[in-house]
mmCIF file as Biopython writes it, N, C-alpha, C and O atoms, coordinates in Angstrom:
data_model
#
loop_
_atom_site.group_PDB
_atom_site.id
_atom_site.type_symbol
_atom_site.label_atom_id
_atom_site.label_alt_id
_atom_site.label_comp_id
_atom_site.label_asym_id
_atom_site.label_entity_id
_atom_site.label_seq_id
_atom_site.pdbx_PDB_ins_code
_atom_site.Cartn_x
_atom_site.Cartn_y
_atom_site.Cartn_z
_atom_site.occupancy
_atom_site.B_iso_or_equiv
_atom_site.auth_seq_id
_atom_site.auth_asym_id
_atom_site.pdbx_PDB_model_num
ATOM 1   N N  . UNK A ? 1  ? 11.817  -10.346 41.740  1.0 0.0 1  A 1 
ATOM 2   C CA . UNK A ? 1  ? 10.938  -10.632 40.612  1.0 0.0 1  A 1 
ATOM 3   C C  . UNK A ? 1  ? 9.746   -9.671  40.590  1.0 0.0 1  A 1 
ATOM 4   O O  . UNK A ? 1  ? 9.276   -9.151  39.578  1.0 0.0 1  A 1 
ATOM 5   N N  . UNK A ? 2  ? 9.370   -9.527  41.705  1.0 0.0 2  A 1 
ATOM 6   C CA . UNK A ? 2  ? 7.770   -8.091  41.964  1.0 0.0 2  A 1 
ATOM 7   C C  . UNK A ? 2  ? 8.484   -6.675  41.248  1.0 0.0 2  A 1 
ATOM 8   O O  . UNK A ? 2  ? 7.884   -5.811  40.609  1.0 0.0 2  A 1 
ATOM 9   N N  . UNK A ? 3  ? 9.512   -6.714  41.472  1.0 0.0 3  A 1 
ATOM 10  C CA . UNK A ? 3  ? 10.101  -5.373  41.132  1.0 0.0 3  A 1 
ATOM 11  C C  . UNK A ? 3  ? 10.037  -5.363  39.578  1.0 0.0 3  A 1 
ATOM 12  O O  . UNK A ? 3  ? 9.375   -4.520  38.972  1.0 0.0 3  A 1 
ATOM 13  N N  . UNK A ? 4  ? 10.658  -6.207  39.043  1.0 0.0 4  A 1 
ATOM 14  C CA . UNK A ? 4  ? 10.483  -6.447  37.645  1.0 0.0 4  A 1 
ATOM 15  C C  . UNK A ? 4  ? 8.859   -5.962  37.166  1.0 0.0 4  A 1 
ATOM 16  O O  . UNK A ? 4  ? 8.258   -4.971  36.752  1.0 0.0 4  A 1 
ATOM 17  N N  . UNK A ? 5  ? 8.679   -7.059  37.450  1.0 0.0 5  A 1 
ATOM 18  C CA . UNK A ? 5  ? 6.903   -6.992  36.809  1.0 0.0 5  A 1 
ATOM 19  C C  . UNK A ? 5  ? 6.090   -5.836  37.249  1.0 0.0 5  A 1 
ATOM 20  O O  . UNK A ? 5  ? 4.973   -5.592  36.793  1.0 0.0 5  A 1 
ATOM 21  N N  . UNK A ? 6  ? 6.972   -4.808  38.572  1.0 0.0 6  A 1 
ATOM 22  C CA . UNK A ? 6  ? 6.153   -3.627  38.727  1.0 0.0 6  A 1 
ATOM 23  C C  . UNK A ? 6  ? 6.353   -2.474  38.205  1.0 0.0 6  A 1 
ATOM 24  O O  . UNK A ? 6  ? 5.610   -1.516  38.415  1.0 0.0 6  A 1 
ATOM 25  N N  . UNK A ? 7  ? 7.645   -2.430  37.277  1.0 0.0 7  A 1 
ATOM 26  C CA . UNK A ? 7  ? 8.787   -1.678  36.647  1.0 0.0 7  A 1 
ATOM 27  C C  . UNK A ? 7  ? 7.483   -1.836  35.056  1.0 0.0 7  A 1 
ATOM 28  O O  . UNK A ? 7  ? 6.782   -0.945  34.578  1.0 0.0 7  A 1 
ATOM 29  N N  . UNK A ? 8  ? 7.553   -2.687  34.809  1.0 0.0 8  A 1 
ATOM 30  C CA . UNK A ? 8  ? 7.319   -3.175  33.807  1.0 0.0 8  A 1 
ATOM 31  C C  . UNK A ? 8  ? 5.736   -2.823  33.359  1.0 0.0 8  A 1 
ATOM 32  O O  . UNK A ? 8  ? 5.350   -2.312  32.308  1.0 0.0 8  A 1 
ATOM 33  N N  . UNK A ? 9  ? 4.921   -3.294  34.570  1.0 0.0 9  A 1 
ATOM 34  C CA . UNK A ? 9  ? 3.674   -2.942  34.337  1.0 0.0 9  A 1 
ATOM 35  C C  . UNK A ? 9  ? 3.517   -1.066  34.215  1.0 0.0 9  A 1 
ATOM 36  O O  . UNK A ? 9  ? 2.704   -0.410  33.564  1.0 0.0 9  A 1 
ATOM 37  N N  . UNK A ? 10 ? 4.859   -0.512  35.295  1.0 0.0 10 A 1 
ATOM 38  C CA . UNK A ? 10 ? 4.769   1.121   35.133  1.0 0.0 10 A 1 
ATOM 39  C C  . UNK A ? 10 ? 4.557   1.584   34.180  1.0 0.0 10 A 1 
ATOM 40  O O  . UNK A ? 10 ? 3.754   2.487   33.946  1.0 0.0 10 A 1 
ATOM 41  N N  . UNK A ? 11 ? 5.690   0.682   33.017  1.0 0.0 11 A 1 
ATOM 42  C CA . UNK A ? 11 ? 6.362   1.139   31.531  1.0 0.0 11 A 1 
ATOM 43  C C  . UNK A ? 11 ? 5.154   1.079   30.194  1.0 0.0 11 A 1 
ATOM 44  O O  . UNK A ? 11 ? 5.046   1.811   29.210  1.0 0.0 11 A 1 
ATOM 45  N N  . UNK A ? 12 ? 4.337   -0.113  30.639  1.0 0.0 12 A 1 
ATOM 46  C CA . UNK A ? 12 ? 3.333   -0.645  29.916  1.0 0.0 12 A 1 
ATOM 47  C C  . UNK A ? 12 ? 2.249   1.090   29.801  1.0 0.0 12 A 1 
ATOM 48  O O  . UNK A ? 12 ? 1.896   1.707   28.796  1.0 0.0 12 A 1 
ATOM 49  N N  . UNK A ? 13 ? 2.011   1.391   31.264  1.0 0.0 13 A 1 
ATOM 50  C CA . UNK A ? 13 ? 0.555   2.164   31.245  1.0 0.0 13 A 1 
ATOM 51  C C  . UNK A ? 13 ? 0.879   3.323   30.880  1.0 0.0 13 A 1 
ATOM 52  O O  . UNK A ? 13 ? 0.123   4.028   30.212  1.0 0.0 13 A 1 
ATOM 53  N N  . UNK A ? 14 ? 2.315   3.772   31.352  1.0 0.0 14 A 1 
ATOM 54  C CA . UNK A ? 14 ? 3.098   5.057   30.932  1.0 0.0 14 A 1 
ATOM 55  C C  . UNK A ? 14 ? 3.256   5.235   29.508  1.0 0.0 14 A 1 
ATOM 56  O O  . UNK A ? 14 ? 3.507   6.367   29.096  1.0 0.0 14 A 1 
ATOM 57  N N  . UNK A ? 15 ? 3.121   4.085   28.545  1.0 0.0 15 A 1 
ATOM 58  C CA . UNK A ? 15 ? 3.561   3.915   27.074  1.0 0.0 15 A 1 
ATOM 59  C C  . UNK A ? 15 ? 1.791   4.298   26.518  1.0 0.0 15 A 1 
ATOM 60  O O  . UNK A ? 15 ? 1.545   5.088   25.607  1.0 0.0 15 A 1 
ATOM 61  N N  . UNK A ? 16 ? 0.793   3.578   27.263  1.0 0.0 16 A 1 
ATOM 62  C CA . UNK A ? 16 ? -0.546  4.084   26.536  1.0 0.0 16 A 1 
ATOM 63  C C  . UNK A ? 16 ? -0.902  4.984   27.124  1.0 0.0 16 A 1 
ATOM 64  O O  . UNK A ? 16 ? -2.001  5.151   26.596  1.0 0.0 16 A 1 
ATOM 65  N N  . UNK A ? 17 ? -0.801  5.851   27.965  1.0 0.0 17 A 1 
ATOM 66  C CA . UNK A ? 17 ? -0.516  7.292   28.483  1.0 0.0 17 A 1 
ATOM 67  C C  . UNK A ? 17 ? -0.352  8.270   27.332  1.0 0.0 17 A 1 
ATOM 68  O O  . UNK A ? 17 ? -1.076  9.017   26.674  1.0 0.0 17 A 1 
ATOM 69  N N  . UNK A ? 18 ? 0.900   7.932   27.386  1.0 0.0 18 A 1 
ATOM 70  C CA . UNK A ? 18 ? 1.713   8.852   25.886  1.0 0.0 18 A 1 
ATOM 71  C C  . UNK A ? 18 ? 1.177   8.548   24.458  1.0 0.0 18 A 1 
ATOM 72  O O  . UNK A ? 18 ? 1.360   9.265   23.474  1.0 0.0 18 A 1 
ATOM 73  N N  . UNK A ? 19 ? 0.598   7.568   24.488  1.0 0.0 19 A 1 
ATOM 74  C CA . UNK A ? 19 ? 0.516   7.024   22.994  1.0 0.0 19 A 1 
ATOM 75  C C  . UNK A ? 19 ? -1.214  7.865   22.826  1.0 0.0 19 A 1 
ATOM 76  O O  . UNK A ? 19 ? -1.562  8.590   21.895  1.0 0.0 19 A 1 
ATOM 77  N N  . UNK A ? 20 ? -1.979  7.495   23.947  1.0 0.0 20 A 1 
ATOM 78  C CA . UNK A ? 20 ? -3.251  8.635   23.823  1.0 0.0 20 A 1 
ATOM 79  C C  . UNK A ? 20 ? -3.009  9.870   23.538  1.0 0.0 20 A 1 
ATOM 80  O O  . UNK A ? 20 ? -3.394  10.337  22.466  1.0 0.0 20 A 1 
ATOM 81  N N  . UNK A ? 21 ? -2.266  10.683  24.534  1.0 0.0 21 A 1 
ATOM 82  C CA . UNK A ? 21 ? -1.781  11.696  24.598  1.0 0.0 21 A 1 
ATOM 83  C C  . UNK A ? 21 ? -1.704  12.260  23.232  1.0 0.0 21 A 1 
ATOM 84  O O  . UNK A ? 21 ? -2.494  13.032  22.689  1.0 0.0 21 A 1 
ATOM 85  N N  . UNK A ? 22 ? -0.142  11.514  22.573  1.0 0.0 22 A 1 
ATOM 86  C CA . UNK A ? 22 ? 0.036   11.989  21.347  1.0 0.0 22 A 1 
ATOM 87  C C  . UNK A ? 22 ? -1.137  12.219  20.253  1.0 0.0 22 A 1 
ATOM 88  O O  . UNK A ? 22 ? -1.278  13.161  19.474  1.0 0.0 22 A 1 
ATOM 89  N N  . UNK A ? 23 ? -2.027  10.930  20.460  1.0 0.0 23 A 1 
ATOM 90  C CA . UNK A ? 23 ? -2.992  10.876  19.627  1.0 0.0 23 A 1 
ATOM 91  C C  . UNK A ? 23 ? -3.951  11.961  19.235  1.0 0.0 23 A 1 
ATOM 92  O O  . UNK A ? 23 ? -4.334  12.404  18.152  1.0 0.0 23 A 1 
ATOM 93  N N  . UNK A ? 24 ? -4.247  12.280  20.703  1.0 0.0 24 A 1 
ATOM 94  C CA . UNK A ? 24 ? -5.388  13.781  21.078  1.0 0.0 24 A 1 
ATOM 95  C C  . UNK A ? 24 ? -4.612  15.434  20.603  1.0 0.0 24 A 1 
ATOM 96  O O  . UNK A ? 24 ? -5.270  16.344  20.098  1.0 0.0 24 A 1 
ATOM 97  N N  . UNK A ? 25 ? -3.149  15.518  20.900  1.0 0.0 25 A 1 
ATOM 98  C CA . UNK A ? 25 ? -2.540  16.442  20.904  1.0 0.0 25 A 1 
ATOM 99  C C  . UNK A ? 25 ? -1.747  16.655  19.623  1.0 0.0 25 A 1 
ATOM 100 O O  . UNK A ? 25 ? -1.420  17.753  19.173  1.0 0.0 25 A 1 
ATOM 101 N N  . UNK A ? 26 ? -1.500  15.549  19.130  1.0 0.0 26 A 1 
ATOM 102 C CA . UNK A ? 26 ? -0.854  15.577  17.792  1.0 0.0 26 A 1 
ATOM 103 C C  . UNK A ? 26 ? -1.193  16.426  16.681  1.0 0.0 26 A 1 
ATOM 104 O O  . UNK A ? 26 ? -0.233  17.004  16.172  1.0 0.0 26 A 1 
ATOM 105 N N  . UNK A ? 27 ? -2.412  16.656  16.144  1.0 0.0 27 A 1 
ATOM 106 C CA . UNK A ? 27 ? -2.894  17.245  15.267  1.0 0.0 27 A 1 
ATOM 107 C C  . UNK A ? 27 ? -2.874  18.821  15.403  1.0 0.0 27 A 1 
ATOM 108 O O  . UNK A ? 27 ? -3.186  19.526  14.443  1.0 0.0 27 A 1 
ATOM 109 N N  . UNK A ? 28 ? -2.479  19.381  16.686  1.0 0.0 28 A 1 
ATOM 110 C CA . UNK A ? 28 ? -2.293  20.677  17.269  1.0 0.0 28 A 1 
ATOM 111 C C  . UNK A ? 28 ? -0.898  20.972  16.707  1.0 0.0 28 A 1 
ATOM 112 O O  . UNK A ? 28 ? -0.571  22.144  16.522  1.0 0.0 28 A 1 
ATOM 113 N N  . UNK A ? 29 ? 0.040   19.846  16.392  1.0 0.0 29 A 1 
ATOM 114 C CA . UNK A ? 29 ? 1.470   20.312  16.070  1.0 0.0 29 A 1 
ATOM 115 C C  . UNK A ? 29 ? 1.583   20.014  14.634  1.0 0.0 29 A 1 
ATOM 116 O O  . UNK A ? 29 ? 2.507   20.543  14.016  1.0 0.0 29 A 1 
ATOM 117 N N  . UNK A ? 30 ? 0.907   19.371  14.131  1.0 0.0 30 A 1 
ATOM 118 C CA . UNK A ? 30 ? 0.723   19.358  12.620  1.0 0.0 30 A 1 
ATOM 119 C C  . UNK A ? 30 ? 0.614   18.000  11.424  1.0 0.0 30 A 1 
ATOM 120 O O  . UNK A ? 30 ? 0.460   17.857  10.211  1.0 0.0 30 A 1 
ATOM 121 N N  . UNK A ? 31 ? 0.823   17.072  12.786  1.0 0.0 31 A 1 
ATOM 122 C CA . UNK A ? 31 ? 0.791   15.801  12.481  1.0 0.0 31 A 1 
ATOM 123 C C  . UNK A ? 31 ? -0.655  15.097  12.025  1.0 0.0 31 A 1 
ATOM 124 O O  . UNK A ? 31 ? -1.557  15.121  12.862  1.0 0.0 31 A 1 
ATOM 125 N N  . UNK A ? 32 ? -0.858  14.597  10.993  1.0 0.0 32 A 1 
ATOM 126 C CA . UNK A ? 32 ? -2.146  14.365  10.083  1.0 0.0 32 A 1 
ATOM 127 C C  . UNK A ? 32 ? -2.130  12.680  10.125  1.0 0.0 32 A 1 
ATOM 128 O O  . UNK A ? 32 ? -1.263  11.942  9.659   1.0 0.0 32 A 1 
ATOM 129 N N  . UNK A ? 33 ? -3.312  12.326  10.803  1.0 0.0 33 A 1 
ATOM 130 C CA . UNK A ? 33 ? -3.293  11.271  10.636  1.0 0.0 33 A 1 
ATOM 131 C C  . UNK A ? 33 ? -4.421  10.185  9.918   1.0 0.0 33 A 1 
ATOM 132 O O  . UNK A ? 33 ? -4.496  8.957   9.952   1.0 0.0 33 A 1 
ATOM 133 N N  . UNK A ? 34 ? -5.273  11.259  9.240   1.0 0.0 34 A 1 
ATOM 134 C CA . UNK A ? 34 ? -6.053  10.803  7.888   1.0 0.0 34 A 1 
ATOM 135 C C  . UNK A ? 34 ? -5.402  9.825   7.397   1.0 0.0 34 A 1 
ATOM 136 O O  . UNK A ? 34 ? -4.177  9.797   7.520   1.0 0.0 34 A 1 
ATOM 137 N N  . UNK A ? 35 ? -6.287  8.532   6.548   1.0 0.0 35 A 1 
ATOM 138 C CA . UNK A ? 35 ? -5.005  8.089   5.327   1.0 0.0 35 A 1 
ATOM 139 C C  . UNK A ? 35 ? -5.697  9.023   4.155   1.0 0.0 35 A 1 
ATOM 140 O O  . UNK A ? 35 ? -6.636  9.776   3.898   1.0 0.0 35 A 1 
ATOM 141 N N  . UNK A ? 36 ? -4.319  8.290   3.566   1.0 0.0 36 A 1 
ATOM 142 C CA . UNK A ? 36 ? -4.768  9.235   1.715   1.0 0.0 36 A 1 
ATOM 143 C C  . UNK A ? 36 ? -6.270  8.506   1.054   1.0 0.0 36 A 1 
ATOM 144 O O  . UNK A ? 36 ? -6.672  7.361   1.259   1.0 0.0 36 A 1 
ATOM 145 N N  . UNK A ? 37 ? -6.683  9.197   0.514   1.0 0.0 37 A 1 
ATOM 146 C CA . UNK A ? 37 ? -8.190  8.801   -0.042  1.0 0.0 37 A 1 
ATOM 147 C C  . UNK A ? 37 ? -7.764  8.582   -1.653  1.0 0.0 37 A 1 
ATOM 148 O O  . UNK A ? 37 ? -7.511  9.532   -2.394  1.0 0.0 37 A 1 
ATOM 149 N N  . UNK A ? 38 ? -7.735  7.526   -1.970  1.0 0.0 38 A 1 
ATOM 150 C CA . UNK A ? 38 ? -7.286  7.293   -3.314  1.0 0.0 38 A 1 
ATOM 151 C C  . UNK A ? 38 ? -8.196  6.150   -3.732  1.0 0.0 38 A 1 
ATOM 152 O O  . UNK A ? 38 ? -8.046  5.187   -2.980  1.0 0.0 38 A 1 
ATOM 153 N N  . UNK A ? 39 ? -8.884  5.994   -4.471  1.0 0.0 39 A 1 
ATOM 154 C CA . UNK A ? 39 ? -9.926  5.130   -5.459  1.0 0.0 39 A 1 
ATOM 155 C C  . UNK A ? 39 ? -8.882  4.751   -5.969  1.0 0.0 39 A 1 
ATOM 156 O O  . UNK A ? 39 ? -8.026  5.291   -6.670  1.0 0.0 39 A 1 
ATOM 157 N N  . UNK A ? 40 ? -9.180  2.742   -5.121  1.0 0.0 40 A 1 
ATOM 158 C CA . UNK A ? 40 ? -8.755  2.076   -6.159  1.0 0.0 40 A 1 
ATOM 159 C C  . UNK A ? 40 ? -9.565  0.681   -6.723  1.0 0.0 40 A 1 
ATOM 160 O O  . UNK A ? 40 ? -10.038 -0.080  -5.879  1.0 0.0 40 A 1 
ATOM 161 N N  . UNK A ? 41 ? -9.704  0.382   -8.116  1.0 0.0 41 A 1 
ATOM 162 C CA . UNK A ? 41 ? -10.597 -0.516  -9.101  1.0 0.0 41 A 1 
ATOM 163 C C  . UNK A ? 41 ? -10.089 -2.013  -9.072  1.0 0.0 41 A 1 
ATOM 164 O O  . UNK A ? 41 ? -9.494  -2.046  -10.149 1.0 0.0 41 A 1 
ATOM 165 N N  . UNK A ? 42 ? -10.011 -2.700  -8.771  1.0 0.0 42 A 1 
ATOM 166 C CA . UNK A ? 42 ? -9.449  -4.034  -9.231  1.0 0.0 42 A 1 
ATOM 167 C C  . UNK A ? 42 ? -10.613 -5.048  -9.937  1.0 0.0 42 A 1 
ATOM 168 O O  . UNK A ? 42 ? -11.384 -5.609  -9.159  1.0 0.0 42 A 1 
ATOM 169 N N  . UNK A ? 43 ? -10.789 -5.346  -11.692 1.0 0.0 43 A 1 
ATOM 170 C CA . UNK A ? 43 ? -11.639 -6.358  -12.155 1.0 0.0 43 A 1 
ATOM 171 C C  . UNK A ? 43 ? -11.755 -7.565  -11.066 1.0 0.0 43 A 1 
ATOM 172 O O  . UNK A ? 43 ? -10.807 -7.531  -10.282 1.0 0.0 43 A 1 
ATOM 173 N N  . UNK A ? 44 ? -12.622 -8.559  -10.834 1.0 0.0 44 A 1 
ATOM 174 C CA . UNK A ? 44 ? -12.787 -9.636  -9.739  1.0 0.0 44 A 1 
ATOM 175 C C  . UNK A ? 44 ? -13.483 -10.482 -10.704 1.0 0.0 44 A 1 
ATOM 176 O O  . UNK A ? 44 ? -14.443 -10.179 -11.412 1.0 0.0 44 A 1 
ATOM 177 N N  . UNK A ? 45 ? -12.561 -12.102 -10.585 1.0 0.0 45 A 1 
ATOM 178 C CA . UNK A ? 45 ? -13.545 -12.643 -11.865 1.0 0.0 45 A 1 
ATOM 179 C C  . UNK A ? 45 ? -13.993 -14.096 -10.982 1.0 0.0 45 A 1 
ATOM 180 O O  . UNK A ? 45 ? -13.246 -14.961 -10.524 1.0 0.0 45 A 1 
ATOM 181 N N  . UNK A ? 46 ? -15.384 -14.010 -10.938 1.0 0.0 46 A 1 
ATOM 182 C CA . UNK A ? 46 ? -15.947 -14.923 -10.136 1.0 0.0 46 A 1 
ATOM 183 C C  . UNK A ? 46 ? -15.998 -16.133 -10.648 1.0 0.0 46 A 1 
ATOM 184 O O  . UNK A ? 46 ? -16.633 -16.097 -11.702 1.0 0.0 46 A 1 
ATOM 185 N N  . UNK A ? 47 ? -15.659 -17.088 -10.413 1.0 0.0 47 A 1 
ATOM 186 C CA . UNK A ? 47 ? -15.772 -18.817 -11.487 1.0 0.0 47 A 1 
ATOM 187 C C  . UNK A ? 47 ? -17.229 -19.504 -10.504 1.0 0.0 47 A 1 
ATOM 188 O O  . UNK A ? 47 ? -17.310 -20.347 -9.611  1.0 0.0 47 A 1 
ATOM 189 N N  . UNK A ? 48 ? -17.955 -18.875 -11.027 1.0 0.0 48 A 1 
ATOM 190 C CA . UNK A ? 48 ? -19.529 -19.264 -10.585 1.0 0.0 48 A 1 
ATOM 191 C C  . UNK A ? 48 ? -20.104 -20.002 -11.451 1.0 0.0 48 A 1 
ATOM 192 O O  . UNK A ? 48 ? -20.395 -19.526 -12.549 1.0 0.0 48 A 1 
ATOM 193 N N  . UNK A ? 49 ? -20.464 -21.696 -11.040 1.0 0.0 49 A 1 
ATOM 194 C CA . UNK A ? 49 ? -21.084 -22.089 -12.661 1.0 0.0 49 A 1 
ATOM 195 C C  . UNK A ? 49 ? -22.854 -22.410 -12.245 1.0 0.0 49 A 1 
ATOM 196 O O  . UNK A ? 49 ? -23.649 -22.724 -13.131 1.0 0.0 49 A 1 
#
């Protein structure tokens, strides 16, 4: 059962490892991770009496 959960905890830190990684290095290979900037309006009708 230790083996499991030590396998596991490896997989966990190794996954936010890579997932930083990508994050920092990504934009060097061309990957954009801005969102799109798009204005958007929606009327809002308040029932205030």
């Amino acid at each position: 059962m230790f083996r499991i959960l030590k396998w596991l905890i490896f997989i966990v830190i190794l996954g936010a490892i890579g997932l930083t990684a990508y994050a920092y290095v990504g934009p060097y290979f061309g990957v954009d991770f801005t969102p799109p900037k798009v204005e958007i309006r929606k009327p809002v009708v308040l029932d205030a009496e």
